[in-house]
C-alpha positions in Angstrom: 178.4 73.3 111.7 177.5 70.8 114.1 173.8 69.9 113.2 174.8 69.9 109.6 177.8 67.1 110.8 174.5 65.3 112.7 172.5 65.9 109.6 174.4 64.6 107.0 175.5 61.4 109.2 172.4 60.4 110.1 170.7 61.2 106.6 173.0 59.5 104.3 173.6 56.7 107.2 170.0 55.6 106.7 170.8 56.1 103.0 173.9 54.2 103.4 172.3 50.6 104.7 172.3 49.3 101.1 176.0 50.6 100.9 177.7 48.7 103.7 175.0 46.7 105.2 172.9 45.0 103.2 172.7 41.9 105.1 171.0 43.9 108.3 168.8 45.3 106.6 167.7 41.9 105.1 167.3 40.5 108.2 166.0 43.8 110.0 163.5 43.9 107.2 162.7 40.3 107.9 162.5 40.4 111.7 160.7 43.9 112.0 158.1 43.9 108.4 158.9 46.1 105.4 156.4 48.9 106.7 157.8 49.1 110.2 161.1 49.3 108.6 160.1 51.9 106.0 158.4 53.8 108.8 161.9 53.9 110.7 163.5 54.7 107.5 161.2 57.2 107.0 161.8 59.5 110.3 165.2 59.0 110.1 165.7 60.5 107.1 163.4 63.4 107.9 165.0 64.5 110.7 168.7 63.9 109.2 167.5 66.0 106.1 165.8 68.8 108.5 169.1 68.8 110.8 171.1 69.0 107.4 169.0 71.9 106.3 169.1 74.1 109.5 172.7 73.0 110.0 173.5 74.5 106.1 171.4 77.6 106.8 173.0 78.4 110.2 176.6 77.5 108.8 175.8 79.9 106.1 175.1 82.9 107.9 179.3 82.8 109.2 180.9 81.5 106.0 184.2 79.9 106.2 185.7 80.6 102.7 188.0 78.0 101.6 188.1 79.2 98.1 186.6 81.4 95.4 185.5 80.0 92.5 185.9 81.4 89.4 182.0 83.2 87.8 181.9 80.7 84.9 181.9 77.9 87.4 178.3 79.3 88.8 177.0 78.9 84.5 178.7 75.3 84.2 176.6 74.4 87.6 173.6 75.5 85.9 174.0 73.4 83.2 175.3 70.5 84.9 172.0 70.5 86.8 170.1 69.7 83.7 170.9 66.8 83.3 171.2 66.2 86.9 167.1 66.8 87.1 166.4 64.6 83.5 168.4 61.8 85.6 165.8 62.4 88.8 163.1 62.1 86.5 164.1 58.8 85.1 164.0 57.4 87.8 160.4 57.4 88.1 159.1 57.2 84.5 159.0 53.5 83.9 160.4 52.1 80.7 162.7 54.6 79.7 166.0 54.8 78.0 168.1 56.6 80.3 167.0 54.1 83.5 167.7 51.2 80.8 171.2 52.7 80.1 172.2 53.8 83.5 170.3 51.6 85.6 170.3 53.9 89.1 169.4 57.3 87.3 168.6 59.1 90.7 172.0 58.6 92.0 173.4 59.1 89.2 171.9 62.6 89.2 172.9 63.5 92.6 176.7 62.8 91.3 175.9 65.3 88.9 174.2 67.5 91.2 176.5 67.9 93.7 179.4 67.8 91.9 178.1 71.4 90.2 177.7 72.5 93.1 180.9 71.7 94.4 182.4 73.2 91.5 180.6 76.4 92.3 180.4 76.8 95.8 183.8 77.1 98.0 182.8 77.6 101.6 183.5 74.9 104.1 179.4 74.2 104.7 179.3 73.9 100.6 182.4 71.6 100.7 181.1 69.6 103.5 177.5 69.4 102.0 178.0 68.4 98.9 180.9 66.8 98.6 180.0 64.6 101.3 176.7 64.0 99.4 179.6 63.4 96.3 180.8 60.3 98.0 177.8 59.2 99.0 176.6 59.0 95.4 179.7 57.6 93.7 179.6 54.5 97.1 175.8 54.4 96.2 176.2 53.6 92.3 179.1 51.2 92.5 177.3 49.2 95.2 173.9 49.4 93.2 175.7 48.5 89.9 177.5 45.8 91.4 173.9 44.2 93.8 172.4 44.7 90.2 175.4 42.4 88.4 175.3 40.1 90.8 171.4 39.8 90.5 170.9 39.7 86.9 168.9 42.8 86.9 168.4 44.8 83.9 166.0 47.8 83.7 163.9 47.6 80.3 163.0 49.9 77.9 160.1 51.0 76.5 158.7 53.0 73.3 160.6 56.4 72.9 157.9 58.2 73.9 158.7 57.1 77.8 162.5 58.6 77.3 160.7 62.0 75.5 158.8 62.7 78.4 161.3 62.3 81.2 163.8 64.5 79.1 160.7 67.1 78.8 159.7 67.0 82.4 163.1 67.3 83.3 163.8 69.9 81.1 160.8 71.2 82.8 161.5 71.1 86.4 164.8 72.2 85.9 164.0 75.7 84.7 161.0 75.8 87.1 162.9 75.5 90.1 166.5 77.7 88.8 164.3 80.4 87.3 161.2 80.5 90.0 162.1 78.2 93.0 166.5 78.0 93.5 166.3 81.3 94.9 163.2 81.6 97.4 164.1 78.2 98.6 167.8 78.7 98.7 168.5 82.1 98.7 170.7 82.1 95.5 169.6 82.9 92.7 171.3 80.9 89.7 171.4 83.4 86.7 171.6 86.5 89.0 
């Protein structure tokens, strides 16, 4: 349980700069150059996520159950995690409606994300995971919407076809990784 602590503090930590210390990083960014900085950024969250991942494995193998949820909560997850991967998507098709609408789609979609699978999941490691990652997300969007209001920023949209395809590919990669990938990757198998 310990490297998944380590993991997730130093993983969302970096992630969490924008969150409660935007001012360092301005000046860090300043003093140090954008690609030192996103170099440092960069390792840090690779070994947070690969401390987070061998910390959830390990933590897996001795569950702590804190609660059994009920089955239908394992089919809501599965459809909550649609939209959770058309939200990913948006975030990197330019132009779209959803990125107009929402304007920080990928964090959006981790809200979604792991709120499913908190819904689904009631060992301490799952708790700890993903609500953590929960928090994280709903600190994220507030901070972003409100750096975003205080900027001016809005996202534009383009044609229709732009929000087509990122509901498509998400669509897409969704059933790609619950029907071929959740389960070789993860060791659960969504629909089984």
């Amino acid at each position: 349980m310990t490297l998944l602590l380590l993991g997730l503090a130093l993983f969302l930590g970096v992630h969490s700069t924008r969150i409660v210390a935007e001012g360092w990083r301005t000046a860090t960014i300043a003093r140090v150059g954008e690609k030192p900085w996103k170099a440092i950024y960069s390792l840090l969250s690779i070994a947070g996520f690969v401390l987070l991942v061998i910390g959830y494995g390990a933590a897996r193998q001795s569950p702590v159950v804190l609660f059994a949820p009920p089955v239908w909560t394992r089919h809501l997850a599965a459809l909550l995690t649609i939209p959770a991967f058309v939200l990913l998507v948006a975030a990197y098709v330019p132009g779209n409606a959803i990125k107009r609408a929402i304007g920080h789609p990928m964090v959006a979609g981790v809200k979604v994300w792991a709120l499913a699978h908190l819904l689904a999941n009631g060992t301490l490691a799952d708790v700890l995971l993903f609500g953590t990652f929960l928090a994280w997300a709903v600190l994220g969007f507030i901070a972003a919407r409100r750096r975003d209001r205080a900027a001016g920023t809005t996202y534009p949209a383009g044609p229709g076809s732009r929000t087509a395809i990122t509901v498509v590919v998400g669509l897409v990669a969704w059933a790609v990784f619950a029907f071929a990938l959740h389960r070789p990757l993860i060791g659960v198998a969504p629909f089984g």
